[in-house]
C-alpha positions as CSV (number, residue, x, y, z in Angstrom):
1,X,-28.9,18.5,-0.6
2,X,-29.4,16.3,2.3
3,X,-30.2,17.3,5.7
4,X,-29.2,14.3,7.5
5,X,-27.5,14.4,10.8
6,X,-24.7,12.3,9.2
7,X,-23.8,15.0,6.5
8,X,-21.4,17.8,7.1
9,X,-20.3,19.2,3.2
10,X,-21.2,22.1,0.9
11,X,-24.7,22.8,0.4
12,X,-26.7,22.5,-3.0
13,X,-28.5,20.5,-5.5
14,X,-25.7,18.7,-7.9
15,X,-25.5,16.8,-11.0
16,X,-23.1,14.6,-10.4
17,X,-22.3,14.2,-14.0
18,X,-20.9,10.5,-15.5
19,X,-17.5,9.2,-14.1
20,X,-14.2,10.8,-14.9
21,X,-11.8,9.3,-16.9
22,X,-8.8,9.8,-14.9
23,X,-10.1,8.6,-11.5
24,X,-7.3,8.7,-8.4
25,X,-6.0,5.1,-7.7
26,X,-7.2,3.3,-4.7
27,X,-5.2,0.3,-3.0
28,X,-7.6,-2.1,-3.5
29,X,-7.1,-1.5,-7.2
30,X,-2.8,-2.5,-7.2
31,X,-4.0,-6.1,-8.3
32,X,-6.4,-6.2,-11.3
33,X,-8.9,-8.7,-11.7
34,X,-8.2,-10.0,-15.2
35,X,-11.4,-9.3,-16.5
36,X,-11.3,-5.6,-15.4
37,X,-11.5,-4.1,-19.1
38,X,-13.9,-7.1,-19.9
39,X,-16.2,-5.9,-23.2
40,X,-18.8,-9.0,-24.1
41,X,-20.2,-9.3,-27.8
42,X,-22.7,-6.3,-28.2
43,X,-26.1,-7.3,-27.8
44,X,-28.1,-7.1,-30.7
45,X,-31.5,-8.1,-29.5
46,X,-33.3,-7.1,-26.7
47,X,-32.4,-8.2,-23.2
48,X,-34.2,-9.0,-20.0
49,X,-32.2,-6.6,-17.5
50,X,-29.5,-4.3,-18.0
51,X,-28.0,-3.3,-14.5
52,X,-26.0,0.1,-14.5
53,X,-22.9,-0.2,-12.1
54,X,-20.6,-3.1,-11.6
55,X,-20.4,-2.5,-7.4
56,X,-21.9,-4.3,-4.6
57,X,-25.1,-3.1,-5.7
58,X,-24.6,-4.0,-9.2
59,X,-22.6,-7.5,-8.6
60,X,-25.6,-8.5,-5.8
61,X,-28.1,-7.7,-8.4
62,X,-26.5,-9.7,-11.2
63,X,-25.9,-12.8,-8.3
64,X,-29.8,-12.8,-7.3
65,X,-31.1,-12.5,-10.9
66,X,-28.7,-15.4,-12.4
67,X,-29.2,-17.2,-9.3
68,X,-32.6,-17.9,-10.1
69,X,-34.5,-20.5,-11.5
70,X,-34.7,-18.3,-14.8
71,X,-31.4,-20.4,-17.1
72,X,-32.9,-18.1,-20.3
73,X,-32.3,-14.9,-18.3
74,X,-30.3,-12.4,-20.2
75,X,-28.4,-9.8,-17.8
76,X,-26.1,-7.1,-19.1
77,X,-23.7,-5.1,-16.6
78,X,-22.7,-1.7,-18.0
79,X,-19.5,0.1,-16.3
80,X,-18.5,3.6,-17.3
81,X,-15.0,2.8,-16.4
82,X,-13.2,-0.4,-15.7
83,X,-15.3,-3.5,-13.8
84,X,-15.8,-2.0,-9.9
85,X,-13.9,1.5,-10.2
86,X,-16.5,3.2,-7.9
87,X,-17.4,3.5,-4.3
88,X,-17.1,-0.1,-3.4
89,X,-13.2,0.1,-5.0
90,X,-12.7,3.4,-3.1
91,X,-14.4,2.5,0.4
92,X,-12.4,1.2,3.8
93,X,-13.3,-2.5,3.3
94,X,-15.5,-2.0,6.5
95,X,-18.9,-4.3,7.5
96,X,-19.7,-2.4,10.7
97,X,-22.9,-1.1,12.0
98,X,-23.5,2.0,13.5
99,X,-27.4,1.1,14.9
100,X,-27.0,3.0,17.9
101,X,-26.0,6.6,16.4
102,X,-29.1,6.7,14.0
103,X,-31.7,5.6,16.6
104,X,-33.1,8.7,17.2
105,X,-32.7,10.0,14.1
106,X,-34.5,6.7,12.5
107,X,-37.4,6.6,15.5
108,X,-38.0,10.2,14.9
109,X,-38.6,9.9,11.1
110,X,-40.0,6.2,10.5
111,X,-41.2,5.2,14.0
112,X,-40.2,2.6,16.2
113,X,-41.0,-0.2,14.4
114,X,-39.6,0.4,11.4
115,X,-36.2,1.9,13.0
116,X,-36.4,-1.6,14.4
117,X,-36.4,-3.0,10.9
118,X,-34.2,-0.9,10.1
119,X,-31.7,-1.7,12.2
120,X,-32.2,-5.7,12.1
121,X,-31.7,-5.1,8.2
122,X,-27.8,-3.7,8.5
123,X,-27.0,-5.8,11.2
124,X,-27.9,-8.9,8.8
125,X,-25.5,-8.2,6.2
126,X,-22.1,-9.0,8.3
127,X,-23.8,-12.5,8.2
128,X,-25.2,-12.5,4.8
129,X,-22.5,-10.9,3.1
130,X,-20.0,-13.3,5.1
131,X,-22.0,-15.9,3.9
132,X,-22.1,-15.3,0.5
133,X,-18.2,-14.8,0.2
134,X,-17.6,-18.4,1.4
135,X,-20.3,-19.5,-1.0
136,X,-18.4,-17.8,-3.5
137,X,-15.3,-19.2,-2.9
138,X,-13.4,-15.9,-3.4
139,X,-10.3,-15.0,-1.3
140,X,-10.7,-11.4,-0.6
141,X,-9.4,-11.4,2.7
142,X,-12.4,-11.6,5.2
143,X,-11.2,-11.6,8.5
144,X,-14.0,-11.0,11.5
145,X,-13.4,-7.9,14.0
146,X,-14.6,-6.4,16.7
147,X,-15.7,-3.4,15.3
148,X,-15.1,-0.3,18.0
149,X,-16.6,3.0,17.8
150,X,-14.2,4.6,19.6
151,X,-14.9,8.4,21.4
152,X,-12.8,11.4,21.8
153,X,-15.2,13.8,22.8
154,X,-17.0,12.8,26.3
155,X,-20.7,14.8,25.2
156,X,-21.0,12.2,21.7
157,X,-20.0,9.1,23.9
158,X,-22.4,9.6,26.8
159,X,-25.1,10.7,23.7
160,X,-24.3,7.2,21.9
161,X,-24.6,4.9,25.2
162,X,-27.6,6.7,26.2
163,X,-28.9,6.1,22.3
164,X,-27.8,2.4,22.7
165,X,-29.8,2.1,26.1
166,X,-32.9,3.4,24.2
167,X,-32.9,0.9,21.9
168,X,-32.1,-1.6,24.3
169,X,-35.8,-1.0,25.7
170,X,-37.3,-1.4,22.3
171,X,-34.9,-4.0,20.7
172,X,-33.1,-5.9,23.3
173,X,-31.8,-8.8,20.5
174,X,-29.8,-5.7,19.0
175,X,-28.5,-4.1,21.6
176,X,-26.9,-7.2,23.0
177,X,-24.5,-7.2,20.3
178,X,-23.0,-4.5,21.3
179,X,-20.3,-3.6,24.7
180,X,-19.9,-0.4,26.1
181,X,-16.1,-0.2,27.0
182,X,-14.9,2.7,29.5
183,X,-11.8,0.9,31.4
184,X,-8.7,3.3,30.0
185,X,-6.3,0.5,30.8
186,X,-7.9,-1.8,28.1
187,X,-9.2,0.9,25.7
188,X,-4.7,1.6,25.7
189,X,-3.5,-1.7,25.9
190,X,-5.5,-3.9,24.4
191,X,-7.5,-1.7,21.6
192,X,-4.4,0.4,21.2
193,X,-6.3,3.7,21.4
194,X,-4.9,7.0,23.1
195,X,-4.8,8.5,26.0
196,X,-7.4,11.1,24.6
197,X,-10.1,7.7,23.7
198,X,-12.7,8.3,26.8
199,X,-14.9,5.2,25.7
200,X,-15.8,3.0,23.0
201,X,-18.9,0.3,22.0
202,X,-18.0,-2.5,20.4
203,X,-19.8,-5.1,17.8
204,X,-19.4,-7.4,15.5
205,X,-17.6,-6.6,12.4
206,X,-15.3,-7.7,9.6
207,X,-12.7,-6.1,7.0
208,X,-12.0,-7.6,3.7
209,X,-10.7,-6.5,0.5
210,X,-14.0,-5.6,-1.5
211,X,-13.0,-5.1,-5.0
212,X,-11.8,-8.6,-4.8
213,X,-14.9,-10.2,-4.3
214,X,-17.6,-8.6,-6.3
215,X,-14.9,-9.1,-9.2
216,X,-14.6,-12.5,-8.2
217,X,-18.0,-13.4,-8.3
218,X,-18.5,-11.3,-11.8
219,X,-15.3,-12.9,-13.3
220,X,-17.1,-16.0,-12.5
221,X,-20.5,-15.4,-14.1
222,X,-18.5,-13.9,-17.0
223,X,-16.1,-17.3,-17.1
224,X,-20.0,-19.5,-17.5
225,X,-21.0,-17.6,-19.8
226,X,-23.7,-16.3,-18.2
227,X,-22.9,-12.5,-17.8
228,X,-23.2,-9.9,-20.8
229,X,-20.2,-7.5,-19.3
230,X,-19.4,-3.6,-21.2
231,X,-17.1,-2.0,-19.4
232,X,-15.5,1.2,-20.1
233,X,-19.3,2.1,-21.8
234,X,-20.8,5.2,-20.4
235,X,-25.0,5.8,-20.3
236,X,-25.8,9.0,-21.7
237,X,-29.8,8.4,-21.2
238,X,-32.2,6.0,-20.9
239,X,-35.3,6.5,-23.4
240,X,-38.3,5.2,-21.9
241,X,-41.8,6.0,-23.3
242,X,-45.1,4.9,-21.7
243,X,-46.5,1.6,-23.6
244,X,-43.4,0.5,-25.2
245,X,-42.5,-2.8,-24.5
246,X,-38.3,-2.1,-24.0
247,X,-36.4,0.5,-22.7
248,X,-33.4,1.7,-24.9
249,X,-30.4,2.6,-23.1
250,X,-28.3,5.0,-25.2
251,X,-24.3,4.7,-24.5
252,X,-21.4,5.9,-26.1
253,X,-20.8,2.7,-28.1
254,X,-24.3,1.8,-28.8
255,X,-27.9,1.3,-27.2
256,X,-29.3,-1.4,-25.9
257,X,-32.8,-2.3,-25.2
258,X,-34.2,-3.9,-22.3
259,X,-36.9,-5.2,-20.2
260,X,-36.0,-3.2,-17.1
261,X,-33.2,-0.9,-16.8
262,X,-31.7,-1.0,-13.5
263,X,-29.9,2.1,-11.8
264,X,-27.0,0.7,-9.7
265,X,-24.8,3.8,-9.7
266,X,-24.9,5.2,-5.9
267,X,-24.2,8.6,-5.8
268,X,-24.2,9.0,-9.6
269,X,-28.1,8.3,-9.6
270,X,-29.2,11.9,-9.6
271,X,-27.1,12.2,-13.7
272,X,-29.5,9.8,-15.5
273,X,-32.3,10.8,-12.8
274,X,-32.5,14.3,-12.3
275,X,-35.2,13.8,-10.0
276,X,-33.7,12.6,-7.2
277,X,-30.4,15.1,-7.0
278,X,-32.4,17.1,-4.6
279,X,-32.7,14.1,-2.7
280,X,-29.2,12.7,-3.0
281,X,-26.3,13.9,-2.6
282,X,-22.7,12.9,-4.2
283,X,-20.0,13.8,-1.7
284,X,-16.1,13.2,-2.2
285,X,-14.3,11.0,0.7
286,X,-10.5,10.5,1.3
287,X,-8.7,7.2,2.0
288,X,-4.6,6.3,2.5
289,X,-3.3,3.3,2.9
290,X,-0.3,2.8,5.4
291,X,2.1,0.2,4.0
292,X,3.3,-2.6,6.5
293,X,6.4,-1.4,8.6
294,X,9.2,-4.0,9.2
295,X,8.7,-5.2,12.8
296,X,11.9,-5.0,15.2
297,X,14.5,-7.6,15.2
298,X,16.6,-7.0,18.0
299,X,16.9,-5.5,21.2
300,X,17.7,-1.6,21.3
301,X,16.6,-0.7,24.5
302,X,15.4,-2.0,28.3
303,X,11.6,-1.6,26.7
304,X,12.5,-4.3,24.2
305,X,10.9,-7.0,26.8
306,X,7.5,-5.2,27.1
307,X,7.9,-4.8,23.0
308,X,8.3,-8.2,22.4
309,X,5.6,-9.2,24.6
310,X,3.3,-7.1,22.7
311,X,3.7,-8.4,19.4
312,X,3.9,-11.7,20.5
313,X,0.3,-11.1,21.7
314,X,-0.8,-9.4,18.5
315,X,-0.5,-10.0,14.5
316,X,-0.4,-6.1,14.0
317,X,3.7,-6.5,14.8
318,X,4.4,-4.4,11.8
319,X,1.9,-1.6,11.7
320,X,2.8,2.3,10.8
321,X,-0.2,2.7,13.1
322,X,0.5,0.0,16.5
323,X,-3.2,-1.5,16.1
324,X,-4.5,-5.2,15.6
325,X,-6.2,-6.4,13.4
326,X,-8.9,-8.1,15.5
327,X,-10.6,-4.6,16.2
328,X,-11.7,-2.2,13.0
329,X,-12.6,1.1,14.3
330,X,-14.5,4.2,13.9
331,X,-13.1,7.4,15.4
332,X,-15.6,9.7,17.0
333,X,-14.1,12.9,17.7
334,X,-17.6,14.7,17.8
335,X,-21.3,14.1,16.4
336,X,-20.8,15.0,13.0
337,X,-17.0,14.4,12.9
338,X,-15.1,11.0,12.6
339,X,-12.6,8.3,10.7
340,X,-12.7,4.7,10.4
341,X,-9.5,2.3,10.2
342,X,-9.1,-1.0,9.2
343,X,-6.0,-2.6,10.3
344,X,-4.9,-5.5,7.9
345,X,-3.2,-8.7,8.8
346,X,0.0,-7.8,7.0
347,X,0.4,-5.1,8.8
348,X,-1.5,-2.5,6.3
349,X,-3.8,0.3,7.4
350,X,-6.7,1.9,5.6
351,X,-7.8,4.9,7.1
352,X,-10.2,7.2,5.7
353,X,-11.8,10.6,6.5
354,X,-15.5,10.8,6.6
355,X,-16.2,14.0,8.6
356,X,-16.5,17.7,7.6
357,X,-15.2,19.9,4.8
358,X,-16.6,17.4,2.2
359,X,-17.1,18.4,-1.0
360,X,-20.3,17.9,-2.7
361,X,-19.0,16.7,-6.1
362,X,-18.9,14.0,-8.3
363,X,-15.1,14.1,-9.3
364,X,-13.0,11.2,-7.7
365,X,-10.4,12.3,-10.0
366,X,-8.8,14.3,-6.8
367,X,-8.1,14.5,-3.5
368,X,-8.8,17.1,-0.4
369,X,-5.8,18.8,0.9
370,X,-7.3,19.4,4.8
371,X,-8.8,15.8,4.6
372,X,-5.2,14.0,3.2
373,X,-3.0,16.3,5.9
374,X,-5.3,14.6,8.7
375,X,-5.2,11.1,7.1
376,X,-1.5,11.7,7.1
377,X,-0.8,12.7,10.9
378,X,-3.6,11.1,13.1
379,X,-1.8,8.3,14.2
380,X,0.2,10.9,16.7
381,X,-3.0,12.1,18.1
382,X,-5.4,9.1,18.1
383,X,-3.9,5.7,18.9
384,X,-1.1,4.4,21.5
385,X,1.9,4.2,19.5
386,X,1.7,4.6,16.2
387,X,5.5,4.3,14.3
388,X,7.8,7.8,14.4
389,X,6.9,9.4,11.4
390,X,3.9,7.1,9.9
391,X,3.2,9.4,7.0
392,X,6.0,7.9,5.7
393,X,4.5,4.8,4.9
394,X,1.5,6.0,3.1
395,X,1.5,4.1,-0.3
396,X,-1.7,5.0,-1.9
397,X,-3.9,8.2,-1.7
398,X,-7.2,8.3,-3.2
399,X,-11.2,9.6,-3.3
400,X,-14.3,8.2,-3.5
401,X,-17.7,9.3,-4.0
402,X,-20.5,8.8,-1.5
403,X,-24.0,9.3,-1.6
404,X,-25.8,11.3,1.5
405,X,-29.5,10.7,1.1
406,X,-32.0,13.0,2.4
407,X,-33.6,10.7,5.0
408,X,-30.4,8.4,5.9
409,X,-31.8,5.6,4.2
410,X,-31.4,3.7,0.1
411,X,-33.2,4.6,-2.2
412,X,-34.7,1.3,-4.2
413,X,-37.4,-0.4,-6.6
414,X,-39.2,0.4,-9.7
415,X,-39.5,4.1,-10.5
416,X,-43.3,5.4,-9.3
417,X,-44.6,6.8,-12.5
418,X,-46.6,9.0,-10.9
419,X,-43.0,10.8,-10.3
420,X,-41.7,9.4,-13.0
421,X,-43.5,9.9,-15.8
422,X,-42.0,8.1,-18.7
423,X,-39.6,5.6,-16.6
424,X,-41.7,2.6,-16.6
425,X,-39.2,0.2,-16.9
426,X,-36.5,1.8,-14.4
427,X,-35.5,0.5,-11.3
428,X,-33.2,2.7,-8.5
429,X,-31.2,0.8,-6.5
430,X,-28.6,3.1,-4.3
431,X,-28.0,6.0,-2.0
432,X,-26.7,4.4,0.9
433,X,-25.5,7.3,3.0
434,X,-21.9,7.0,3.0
435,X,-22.5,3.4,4.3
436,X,-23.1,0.9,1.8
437,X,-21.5,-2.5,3.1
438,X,-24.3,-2.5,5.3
439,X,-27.0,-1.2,2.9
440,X,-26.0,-2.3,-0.6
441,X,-25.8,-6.2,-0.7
442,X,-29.2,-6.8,0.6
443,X,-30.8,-3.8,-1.0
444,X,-29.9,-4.9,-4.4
445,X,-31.2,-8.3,-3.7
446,X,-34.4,-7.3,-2.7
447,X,-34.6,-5.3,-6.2
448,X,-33.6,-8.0,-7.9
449,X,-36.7,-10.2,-6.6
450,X,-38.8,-7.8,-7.5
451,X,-37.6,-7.6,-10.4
452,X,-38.6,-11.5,-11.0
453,X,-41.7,-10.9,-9.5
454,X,-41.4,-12.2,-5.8
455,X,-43.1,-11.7,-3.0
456,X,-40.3,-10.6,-0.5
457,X,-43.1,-10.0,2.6
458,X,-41.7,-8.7,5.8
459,X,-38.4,-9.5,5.2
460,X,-37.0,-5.7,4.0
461,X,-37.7,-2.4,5.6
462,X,-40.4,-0.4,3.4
463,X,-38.6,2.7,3.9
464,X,-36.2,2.3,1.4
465,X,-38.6,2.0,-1.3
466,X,-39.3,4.5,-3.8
467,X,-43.2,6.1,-3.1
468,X,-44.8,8.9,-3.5
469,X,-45.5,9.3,-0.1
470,X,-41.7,8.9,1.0
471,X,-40.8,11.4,-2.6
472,X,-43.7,13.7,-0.4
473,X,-42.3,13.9,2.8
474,X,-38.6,14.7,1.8
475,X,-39.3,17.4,-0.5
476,X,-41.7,18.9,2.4
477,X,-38.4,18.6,4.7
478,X,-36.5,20.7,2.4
479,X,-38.8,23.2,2.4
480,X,-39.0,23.3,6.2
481,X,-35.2,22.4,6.7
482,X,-35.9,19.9,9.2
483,X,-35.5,16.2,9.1
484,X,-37.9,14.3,7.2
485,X,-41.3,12.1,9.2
486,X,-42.0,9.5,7.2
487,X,-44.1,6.7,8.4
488,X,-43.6,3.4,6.1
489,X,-46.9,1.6,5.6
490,X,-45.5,-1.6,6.8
């Protein structure tokens, strides 16, 4: 199981098993891309890549490949279930960093350097990913925030400003992005937050609608031509012997042989690589989604003045939850406990529970009672005036799985046969610690030019990547139940 500070759920080592059939149904599922049950011609010959998952890991993978100078490149995207029906489909729609809270933790077990790197690395994908959508051309509803970790406990604030001063003496460009915020009058009126909010840090951020884009941009390589697509085909292995020249990956519906084999599955890794369940762990979240509330038409009362002024100063007019949709949030309400919310423009909320009483499981086929009654009545105890009876307006209600990794950080690159005996042609590209829209798109791009052979230099941290020595250190934390030290060799 993982021992990292960001993981409160049931301890154990856990196959997480293949995707079930009936999975809950999130929100960003109610409009179907129309390639969502897309099955290409069944390749016959042997391909260059075959890419296992169709999330942001799997769709930024297939983008950097085909995006090459390489026109003859064959690519096939495998899906257990329909095209982007895991994590990504199931998370908050949330870009926001959270530098700060892992300092420690990240100087402690890579040094300062690389929690530098580190750091730089998630804070590039807000721009990257931002990027990349209006290259795309897809509307998934990307609207920039400012994203606010706010705090309800007054031990974890003064913990997280004193974190965010550390790094200030060690990576000033970093810390300037963020602003500590402590005035109650504005943390009420203008962020929305309760009376029991004692301080927040803001930062850039963004929302967006995420199974929109990564279908987007797969519906469009699938369109060209240029994308081999079987979804609703599940891997039962991957046979890999030492001097063969292909892979074969053995599904349900046939096998395919490949190049390199890619493992794009997230919390799922540790099925088809039972080596690294003691390293990852799949962990079930919670998410509802507050539909928009009709916004007031009339006056009704001698606060309908102060009322209207409100939502003439704010888009969020018709929210079950009173918040605007310039800020996205995180809830602190102690170290290891904490929500985020997203509030969208018309007037929806997602808000999801991330804390404790997780369960370490692989089944997004249910939901947690303790975590959906929460989801259902926070408004009354967290923000300024949420809508009388909010829980009224929940329209979906849905899990997903996450994947806590020992050490806090991915897990990517080709499989070290030393390890991995028989795996030469694998590739791991996942485990982003129940944060992977700032982990996953530039992860799986830095796989994918490794794949092609590239040099990528400085440009990634070297934590992430699969070694012995890394493989080393976190099996020697599990024995000592203490936090792996692991210093990259940069």
């Amino acid at each position: 199981m993982s021992g990292a500070l960001e993981g409160i759920y049931e301890p154990g080592i856990v196959d997480p098993g293949v995707p079930v059939s009936s999975p809950t149904k999130p929100f960003w599922h109610s409009n179907p891309h129309p390639h969502a049950n897309h099955q290409s011609p069944w390749p016959t010959t042997a391909v260059d890549v075959v890419v296992i998952g169709s999330g942001i890991s799997g769709m930024s993978l297939v983008r950097t490949l085909l995006s090459t100078h390489r026109p003859d490149l064959r690519v096939v995207l495998v899906e257990a279930r329909s095209l982007c029906s895991g994590a990504t489909a199931r998370n908050g729609g949330h870009i926001k960093t959270m530098t700060f809270a892992m300092w420690e933790e990240r100087r402690r077990s890579f040094g300062i350097a690389e929690a530098v790197r580190l750091s730089e690395f998630e804070h590039s994908h807000l721009e990257t990913m931002a990027a990349a959508i209006r290259e795309a051309g897809v509307d998934c509803d990307l609207v920039l925030t400012e994203g606010v970790e706010a705090y309800y406990d007054r031990k974890s604030f003064d913990r997280a400003v004193a974190g965010l001063e550390d790094m200030r003496a060690h990576a000033p460009h970093l810390a300037d992005k963020h602003t500590v915020y402590t005035d109650r009058d504005r943390l009420r009126r203008v962020m929305k937050l309760s009376p029991r909010c004692v301080g927040a840090i803001g930062v850039p951020a963004a929302s967006l609608w995420p199974y929109k884009w990564i279908t987007g941009v797969l519906g469009g390589f699938i369109d060209a031509g240029r994308l081999n697509v079987q979804t609703h085909t599940t891997v039962r292995a991957v046979e890999d012997r030492d001097g063969d020249e292909f892979a074969v990956v053995r599904t349900d519906r046939g096998d395919i042989k490949a190049r390199h084999v890619v493992h794009a599955t997230n919390a799922w890794l540790g099925h088809l690589l039972p080596e690294l369940r003691p390293f990852i762990s799949p962990v079930r979240g919670n998410v509802v989604h507050y539909g928009p509330v009709p916004a007031k038409s009339k006056s009704d009362n001698d606060d309908d003045n102060r009322v209207k002024a409100d939502q003439a100063s704010s888009k969020a007019t018709n929210s079950a939850l009173g918040l605007d949709p310039r800020f996205s949030l995180w809830l602190r309400y102690g170290d290891k406990d904490y929500d985020y919310v997203i509030q969208r423009r018309d007037g929806g909320v997602v808000a999801g529970r991330a804390n404790t009483g997780r369960r370490t499981t692989g089944d997004d086929g249910e939901t947690d009672l303790p975590a959906m009654a929460h989801l259902r009545g926070l408004g009354d105890e967290v923000v300024a005036s949420p809508v009388p009876g909010a829980a009224a307006h929940v329209t979906h209600a849905w899990s997903g799985i996450l994947a806590f990794s020992q050490d806090a950080v991915p897990f990517a690159g080709r499989l070290p046969p030393a390890l991995f005996p028989g795996r030469g042609h694998q590739w791991v590209c996942g485990g982003y610690h129940a944060t992977g829209m700032i982990k996953a798109f530039r992860t799986a791009q830095m796989v994918a030019r490794l794949i092609l052979g590239e040099d990528v230099g400085d440009e990634y941290p070297r934590s992430i990547l699969v070694t012995e020595g890394r493989i080393a250190a976190l099996r020697r934390s599990l024995d000592l139940g203490e936090l792996p030290v692991f210093k990259a060799k940069l």
